[in-house]
N, C-alpha and C positions, 0 to 999 in steps of 0.2 A: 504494500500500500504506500502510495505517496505519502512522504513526510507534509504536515501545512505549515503555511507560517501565518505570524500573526500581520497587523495593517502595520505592524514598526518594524520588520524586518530590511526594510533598505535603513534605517536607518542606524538599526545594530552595528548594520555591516559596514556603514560609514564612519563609525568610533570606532571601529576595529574589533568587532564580539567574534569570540572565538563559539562557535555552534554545534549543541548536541542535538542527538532525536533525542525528545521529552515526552512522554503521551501523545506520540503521534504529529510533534510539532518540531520545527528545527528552532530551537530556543537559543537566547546566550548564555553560557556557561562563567563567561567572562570577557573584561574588554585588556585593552592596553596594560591598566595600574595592577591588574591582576586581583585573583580574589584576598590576600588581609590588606590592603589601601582601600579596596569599597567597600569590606567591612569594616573596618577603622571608621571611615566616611560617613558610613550610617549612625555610626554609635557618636559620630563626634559632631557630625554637619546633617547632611540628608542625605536619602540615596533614592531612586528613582527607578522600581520595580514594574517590568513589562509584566502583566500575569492575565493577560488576554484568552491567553487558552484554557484556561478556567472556564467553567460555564455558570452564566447569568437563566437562573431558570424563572421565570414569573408566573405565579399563578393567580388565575382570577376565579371570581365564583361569588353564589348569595350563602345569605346565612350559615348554612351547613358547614360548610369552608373548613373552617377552624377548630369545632366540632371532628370533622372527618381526619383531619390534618393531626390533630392529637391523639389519634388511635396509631398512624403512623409512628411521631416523633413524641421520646420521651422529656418536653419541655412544656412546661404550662403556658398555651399559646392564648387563652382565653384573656390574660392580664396583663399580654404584652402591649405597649405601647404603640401605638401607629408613629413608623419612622424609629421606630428599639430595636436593636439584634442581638441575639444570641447565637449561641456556640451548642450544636448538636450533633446530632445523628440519622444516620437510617440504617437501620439495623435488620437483622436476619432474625430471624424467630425462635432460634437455637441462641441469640444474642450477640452474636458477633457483628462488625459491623461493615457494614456496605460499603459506606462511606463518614465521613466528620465534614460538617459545614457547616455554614454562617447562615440564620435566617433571619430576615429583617419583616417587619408587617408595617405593608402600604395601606393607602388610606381604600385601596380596592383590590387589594389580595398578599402576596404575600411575594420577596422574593429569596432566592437560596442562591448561594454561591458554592458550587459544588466544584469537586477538585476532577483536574483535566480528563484524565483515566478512565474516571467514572462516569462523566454526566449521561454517557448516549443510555447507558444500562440505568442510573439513577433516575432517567426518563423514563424508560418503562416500565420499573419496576410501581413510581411512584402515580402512572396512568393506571397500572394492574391496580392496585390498592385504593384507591381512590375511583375505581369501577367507569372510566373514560368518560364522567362528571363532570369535569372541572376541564377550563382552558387553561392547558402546561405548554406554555411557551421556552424552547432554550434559544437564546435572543443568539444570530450571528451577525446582527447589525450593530454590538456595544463592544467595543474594548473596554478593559479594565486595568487600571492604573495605579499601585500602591506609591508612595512618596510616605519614607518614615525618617525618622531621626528628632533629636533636639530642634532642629532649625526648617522641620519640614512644613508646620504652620505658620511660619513668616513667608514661606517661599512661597506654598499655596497662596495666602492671603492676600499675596499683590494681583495674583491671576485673579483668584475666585474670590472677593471681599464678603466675610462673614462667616467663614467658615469654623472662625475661632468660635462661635457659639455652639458648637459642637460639642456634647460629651461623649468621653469614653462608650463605645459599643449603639450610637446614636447615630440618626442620617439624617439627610436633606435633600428635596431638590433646588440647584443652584441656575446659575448661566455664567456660560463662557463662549464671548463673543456672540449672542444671541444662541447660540444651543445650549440644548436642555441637557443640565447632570446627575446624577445622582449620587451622594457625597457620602463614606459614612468614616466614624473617625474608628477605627481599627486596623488591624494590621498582623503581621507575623515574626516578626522580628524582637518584639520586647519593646521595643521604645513608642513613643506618642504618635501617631502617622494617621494616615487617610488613605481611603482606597477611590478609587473615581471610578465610575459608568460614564464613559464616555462617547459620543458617536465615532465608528471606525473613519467616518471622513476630514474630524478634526485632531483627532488622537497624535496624529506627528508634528502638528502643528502646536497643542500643547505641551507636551514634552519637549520639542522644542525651546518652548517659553521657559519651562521648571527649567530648564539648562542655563537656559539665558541671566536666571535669575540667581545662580549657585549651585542647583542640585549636580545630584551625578548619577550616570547609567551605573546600574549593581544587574549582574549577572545570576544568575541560580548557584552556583557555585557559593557566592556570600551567602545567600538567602538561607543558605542551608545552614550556615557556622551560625547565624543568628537566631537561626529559629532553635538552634540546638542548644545555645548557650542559656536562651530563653524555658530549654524544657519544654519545647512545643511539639507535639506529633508531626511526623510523616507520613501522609497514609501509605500504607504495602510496604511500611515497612515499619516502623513501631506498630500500627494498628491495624489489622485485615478484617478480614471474614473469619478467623480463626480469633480472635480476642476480643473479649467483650469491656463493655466501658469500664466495667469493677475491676476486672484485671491489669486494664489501662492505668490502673489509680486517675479515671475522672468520671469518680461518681459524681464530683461537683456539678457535673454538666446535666444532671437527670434533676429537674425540678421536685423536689419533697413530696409537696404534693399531688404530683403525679406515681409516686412509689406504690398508691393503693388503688391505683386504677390501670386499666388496658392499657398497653401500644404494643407492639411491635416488639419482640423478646424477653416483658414485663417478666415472666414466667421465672426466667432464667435470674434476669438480673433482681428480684426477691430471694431467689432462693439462695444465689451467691450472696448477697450482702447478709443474710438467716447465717450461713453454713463457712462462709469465707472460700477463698479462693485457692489455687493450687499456687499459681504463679500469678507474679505483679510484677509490673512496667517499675525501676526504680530507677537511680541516677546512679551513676561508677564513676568514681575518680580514680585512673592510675595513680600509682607512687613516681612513676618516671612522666617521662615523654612519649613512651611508645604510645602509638593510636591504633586502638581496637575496634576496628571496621565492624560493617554489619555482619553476620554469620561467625563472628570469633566465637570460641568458647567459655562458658565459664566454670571455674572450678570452686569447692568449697578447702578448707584446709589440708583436710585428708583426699584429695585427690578426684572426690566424687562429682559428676560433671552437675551442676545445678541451676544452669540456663546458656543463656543466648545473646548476645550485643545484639542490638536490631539498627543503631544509630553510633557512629563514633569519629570524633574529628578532633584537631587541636585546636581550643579556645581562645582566639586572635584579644578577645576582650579580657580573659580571665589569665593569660598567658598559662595555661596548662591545657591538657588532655583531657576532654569529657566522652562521655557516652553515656547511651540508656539502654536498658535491657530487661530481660524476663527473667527472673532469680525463683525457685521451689521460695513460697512466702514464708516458710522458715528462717530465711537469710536474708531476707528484706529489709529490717531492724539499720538504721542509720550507726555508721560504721563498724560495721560488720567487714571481718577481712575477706576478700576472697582472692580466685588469681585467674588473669586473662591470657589464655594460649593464643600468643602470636607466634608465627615461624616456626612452628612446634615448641615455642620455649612458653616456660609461664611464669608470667609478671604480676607482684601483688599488687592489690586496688580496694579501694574500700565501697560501703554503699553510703551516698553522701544524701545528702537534701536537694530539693530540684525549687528553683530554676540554679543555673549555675551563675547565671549575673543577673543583678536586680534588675524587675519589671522597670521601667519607668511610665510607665501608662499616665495618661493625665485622666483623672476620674471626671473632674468637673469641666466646666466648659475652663477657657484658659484669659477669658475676659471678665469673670466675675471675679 
């Protein structure tokens, strides 16, 4: 199958993005300054995240909606805010999960940001479930545009004016240059940022601008170091269809009150949280420098293997080695020794606390 690209790909390739296949898209991996200068750049200025190949899915409908929508997804969507998002799921019925995404409720439905890999299958899955009721739109008229860092709402601001009213996990529709956006302030990396719905005919145009104005092109390659430092999943690879959110340690993400009603895996994910778990998602700090990629092994004292690295890179922010992984919840307990077979040798590491660099989220909006 043909690799696609998104509407910025001429102008990756004009900064100099070196390009992988990503879910089926030729993405940048990295530019010129290479990946720890645009992660530096993020964490210190802004950085300026193409993530187009994402899918924008929208769904419209009456009343039932929402009702229907929450036999699905385990978040309590009844009391969400019109223009509020959250952070969930779609999950398998045995509990594992589909996918992890952002849903936001518009003032005439609902939209989700689902990750690249997924959407075309997260499509039919969520037309089956919702009985071909409802208009599910996956938009390929909108690119989508993350800008994070300490200085990414100054940068915005001069483009988009207002955007600072914005709190953490909240949206809006704006204008730029007379077209329509839609704004919400989150992001993936840890720090304060914005993601933009943009239209694909002005998207290079804006970026552009965010250039013009200080940001800078960040590749997938950073994105990863900072979503890692941050303690943020990957789907298909900390989280699948083989691991359910309890295991993932984010129960936070399953609304309380939703615990004693229906959705989609409830079954499983009561009985886990009643009985507990086998294995849990925790944080690894090596003792050295070695980086324990995904599929290393892990060992307990006495030699007995007791999970799996899913995630592992050297921490540009934290200047040490982190990773996460699935440990027997036996040896879950925050530093706890264990040891990671790299090259056939094995290196000690402990089990630490997650995130590995402090959030910097701004909760509230950044003008009150």
């Amino acid at each position: 199958m043909k690799t696609k690209k998104t509407p910025l790909f001429d102008l990756h390739k004009f900064h100099g993005a070196k390009f992988v296949e990503f879910a089926g898209y030729e993405m940048p991996i990295q530019y010129k300054t290479g990946i720890v200068e645009e992660h530096n750049l993020t964490r210190s200025k802004s950085g300026i995240f193409d993530v187009s190949h994402m899918g924008q899915l929208f769904i419209k409908g009456e009343k039932e909606l929402t009702k229907n929508l929450e036999k699905i997804f385990p978040i309590d969507l009844q009391n969400l805010q019109v223009n509020q998002s959250k952070y969930s799921f779609l999950m398998k019925d045995n509990g594992g999960i589909y996918d992890d995404l952002i849903i936001t409720k518009l003032e005439d439905g609902f939209m989700i940001i689902l990750n690249a890999a997924c959407k075309e299958n997260d499509l039919k899955i969520l037309n089956l479930k919702l009985g071909n009721k409802y208009d599910l739109k996956l938009s390929n008229d909108l690119s989508l545009i993350a800008i994070q860092g300490p200085d990414a709402r100054n940068v915005l601001e001069k483009l988009v004016p207002n955007i600072s009213n914005l709190k953490f996990m909240q949206g809006n529709k704006f204008k730029y240059q007379d077209n329509k956006l839609y704004i919400t302030r989150s992001g993936y990396t840890g720090e304060d940022g914005f993601e933009v719905s943009i239209p694909n005919d002005v998207v290079e145009i804006f970026v552009k601008n965010l250039i013009e104005q200080g940001s800078n092109l960040v590749g997938l390659g950073a994105r990863d170091t900072l979503r890692l430092e941050a303690g943020l999943c990957l789907y298909g690879h900390d989280i699948n269809e083989e691991t359910s959110p309890i295991e993932a340690n984010l129960k936070w993400a399953i609304s309380k009150n939703r615990l004693d009603t229906q959705f989609l895996g409830s079954q499983t994910i009561n009985k886990q949280i009643a009985e507990g778990v086998k294995k849990l998602r925790v944080g690894i700090k090596p003792e050295s420098r070695v980086i324990a990629r995904e599929s290393t092994k892990i060992f307990d004292e006495q030699n007995n293997e007791i999970g799996k690295i899913t995630s592992g890179t050297f921490g540009p922010s934290v200047q040490s080695s982190v990773a996460m992984g699935y440990v027997v919840n036996t040896f879950s307990k925050i530093n706890t020794k264990i040891f990671l077979e790299v090259r056939g040798n094995k290196y000690p590491a402990n089990i630490c606390n997650l995130p590995f660099y402090k959030k910097n989220y701004v909760k509230g909006a950044t003008n009150e």
